[in-house]
N, C-alpha and C positions, 0 to 999 in steps of 0.2 A: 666765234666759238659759242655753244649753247649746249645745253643738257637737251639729252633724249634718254627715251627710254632702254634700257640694257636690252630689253629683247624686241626692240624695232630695228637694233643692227640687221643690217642685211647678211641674209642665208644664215640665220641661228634663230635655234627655236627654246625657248625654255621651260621646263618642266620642274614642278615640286608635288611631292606626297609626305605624310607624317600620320604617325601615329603618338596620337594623347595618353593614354596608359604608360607605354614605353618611354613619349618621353624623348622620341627622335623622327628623325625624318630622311629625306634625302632632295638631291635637286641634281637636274640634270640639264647640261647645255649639247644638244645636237648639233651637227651641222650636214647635213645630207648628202651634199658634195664634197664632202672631205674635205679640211680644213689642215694646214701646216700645224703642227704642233711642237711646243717646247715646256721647259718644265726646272724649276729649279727649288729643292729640297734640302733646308737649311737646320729644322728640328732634329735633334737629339734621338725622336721616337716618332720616326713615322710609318703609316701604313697605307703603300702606294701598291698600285697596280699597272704594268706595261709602262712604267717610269722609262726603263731601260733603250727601249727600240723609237724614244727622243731623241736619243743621242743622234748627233749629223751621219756619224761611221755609221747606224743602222741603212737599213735596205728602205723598208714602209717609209715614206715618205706623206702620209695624206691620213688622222684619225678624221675617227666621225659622230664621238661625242665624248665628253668630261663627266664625271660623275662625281656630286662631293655628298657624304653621310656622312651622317652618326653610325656607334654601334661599332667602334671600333674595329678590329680587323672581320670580327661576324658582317661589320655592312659591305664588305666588300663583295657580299653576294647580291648585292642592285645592279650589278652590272651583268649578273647574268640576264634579268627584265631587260635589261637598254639592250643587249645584245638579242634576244628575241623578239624584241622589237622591229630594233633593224633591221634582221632578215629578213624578219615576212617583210618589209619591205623594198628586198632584194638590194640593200645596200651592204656593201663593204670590200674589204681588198681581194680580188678574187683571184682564187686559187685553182681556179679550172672546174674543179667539183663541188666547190661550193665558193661562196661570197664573204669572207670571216669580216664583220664588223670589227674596227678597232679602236676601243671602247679604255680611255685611259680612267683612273679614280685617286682619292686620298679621303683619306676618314678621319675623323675625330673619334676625341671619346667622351660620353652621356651616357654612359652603362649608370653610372649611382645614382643617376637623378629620375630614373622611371622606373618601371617593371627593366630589368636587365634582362629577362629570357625575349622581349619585343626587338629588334632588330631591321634596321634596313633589310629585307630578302631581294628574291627575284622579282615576290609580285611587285613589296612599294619599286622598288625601278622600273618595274614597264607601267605602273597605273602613273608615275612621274612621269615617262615619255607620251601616255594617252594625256595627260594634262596638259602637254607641249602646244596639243594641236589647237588649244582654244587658249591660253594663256595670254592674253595680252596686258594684264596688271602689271604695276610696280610694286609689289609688295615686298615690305621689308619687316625684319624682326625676327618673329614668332612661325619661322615658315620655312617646309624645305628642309637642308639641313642645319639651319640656325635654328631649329625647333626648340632643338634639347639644351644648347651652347648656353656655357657662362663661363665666365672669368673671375680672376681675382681669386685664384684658387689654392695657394704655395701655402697655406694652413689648412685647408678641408674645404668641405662644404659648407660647414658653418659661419666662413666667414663670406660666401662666395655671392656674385651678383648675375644676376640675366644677360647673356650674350645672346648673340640674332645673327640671322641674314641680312647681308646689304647688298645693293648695288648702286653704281652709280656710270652715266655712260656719257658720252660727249660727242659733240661734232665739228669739227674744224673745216670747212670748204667740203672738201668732199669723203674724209677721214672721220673713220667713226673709231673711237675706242672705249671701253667700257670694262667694268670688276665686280666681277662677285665673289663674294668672300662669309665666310663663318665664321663668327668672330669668338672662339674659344680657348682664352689664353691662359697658361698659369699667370702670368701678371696682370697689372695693370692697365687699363686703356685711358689715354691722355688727349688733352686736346694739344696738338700741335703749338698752334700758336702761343701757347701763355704753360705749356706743361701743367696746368691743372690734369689733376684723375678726376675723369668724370664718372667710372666703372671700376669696380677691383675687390679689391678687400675690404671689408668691412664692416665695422662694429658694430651690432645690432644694437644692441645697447648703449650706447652710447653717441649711436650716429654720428660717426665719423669714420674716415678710411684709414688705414691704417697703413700703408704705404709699401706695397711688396718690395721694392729693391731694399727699404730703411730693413725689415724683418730680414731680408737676407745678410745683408753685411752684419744685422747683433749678432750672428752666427757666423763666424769665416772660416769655419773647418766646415766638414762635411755635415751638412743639413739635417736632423731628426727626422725620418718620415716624414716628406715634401710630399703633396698628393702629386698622382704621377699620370693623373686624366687630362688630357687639355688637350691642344692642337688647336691652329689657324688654318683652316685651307680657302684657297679663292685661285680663280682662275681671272688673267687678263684676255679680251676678245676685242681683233679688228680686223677689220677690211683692208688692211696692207698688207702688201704683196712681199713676204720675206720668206726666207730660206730657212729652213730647221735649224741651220745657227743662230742665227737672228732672232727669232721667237726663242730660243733658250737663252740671248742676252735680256729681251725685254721682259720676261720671267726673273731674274738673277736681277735689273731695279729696280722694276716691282716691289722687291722685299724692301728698299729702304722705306714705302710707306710703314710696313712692319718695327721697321726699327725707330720711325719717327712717333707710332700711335700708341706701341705696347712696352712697356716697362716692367723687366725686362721681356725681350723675343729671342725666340729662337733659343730655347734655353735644350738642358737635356731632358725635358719633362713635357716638350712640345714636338709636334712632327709637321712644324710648318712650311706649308707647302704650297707653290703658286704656278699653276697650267698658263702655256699661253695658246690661242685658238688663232690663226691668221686667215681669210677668210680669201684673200687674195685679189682683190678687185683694184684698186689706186695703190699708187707708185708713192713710198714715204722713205724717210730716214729713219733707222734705227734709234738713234741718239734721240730724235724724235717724238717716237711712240713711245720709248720709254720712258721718259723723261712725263709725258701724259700718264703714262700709266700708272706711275708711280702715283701721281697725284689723285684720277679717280680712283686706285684702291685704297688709299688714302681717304677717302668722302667715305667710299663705302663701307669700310671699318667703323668710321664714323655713324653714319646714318643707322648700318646694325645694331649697335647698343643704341642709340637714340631712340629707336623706333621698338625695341622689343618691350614686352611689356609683363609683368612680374608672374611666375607660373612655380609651381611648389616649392612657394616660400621662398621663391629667389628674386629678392628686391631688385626693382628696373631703375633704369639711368632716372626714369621723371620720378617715381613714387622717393628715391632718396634726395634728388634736388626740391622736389617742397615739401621734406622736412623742417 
């Protein structure tokens, strides 16, 4: 087993665009040949698109890219760019008279932290897919749709820290699996092993974190004005060969990365949500890929707040660890 790069998986392409003003961005994962898709949607408050025709009962059987933004239910207009994309390049399910690309998404929300009228559109989605074509970096952080992300947010903004893009991707023999993810949660981000927060809430003044689940429970009736912006989205991507059931199980533990990195997830103030891409090349187990997946969206959570770096006035993981 070894890391590789998230977009050296084979037959996926990866694209990011963002704007600085606004304060958001988008990223988008292709896959040309259509790729099995599954999907599992556990936030309180999410904003999906073609969620539904995942399901095994639907017909489509084959998307042919993910799209994750900012810009709340407004970014759900980047998928019209990917979908203009596509066609001129005569891809998608075809209908006889035309080629309908099937272009799934999930959005966060960075409306208070930039210009709010700037917005994921059509164009950042297709100048994200012209990115695809040359993109061979790892970047993580400050990019895409972890542009705008932050966490630690179940008191405001004022208490809030730098969220980012991650990824992180793997290779076992001939099995490749990999996650990207945006890392914008109302709670906490932790490290696994020792439950330290290394990302969340916290005191500017007095530099220290202030512990989202401890500020919920001083409160056990219903909450004061909880800020109601956040969302995790990330998609799992492999080269195993599985059925639309199958990529909706390794979607569904996928999320216990979620539950083991954010404290708390999945609350009703998040609309987190995790794509899976199957690419269909090598023969694997479910139990398997998930059970991997689990763990690089796990890294990649991680590596996002690691890697992002502090952007109006939202302190990053390194500038408050050498306090």
């Amino acid at each position: 087993m070894h890391e590789i790069k998230f977009c050296d998986i084979a037959g996926i392409k990866l694209g990011h665009a963002e704007d600085k003003e606004g304060g958001t961005g988008c990223s988008v994962v292709i896959c040309e040949k259509g790729a099995t898709g599954g999907v599992d949607v556990r936030g309180g408050s999410p904003g999906t698109r073609e969620t539904d025709l995942l399901n095994p009962m639907e017909m489509v059987d084959k998307i042919h890219a993910v799209v994750l933004s900012g810009g709340s239910a407004f970014g759900l207009d980047a998928s019209s760019g990917v979908m203009e994309y596509l066609e001129n390049k005569d891809i998608g399910f075809d209908v006889t008279v035309a080629k309908v690309p099937i272009v799934c998404q999930a959005v966060l929300f960075d409306l208070a932290f930039g210009n709010p009228k700037i917005r994921p559109n059509k164009e950042m989605g297709l100048l994200a897919c012209k990115n695809s074509e040359s993109y061979t970096a790892d970047i993580n952080g400050n990019i895409g749709a972890g542009f705008g992300a932050t966490v630690g947010k179940f008191l405001g903004p004022s208490t809030a820290m730098k969220g980012g893009l991650g990824t992180y991707a793997i290779k076992v023999g001939n099995l490749e699996v990999g996650a990207i993810v945006a890392v914008n949660c109302l709670g906490d981000v932790v490290d696994p092993k020792n439950l330290d927060i290394i990302a969340g809430a916290y005191d500017r003044e007095n530099n220290k974190f202030l512990n989202t689940e401890d500020i919920i429970l001083s409160n056990l009736e219903k909450p004061n004005n909880p800020f109601k912006g956040n969302t995790t989205i990330g998609i799992i991507v492999t080269n195993a060969n599985f059925t639309k059931a199958e990529t909706n199980k390794v979607a569904s533990m996928a999320h216990n990365a979620y539950g083991r990195t954010m404290r708390p997830a999945h609350t009703m103030f998040d609309g987190d949500t995790i794509f899976t891409m199957s690419t269909n090349k090598v023969n694997s187990d479910v139990t398997t890929v998930g059970m991997i997946a689990t763990n690089v969206m796990e890294r990649a959570i991680l590596r996002g707040v690691k890697s992002a770096e502090s952007l109006l006035d939202f302190p990053s993981f390194y500038q408050v660890k050498n306090i």
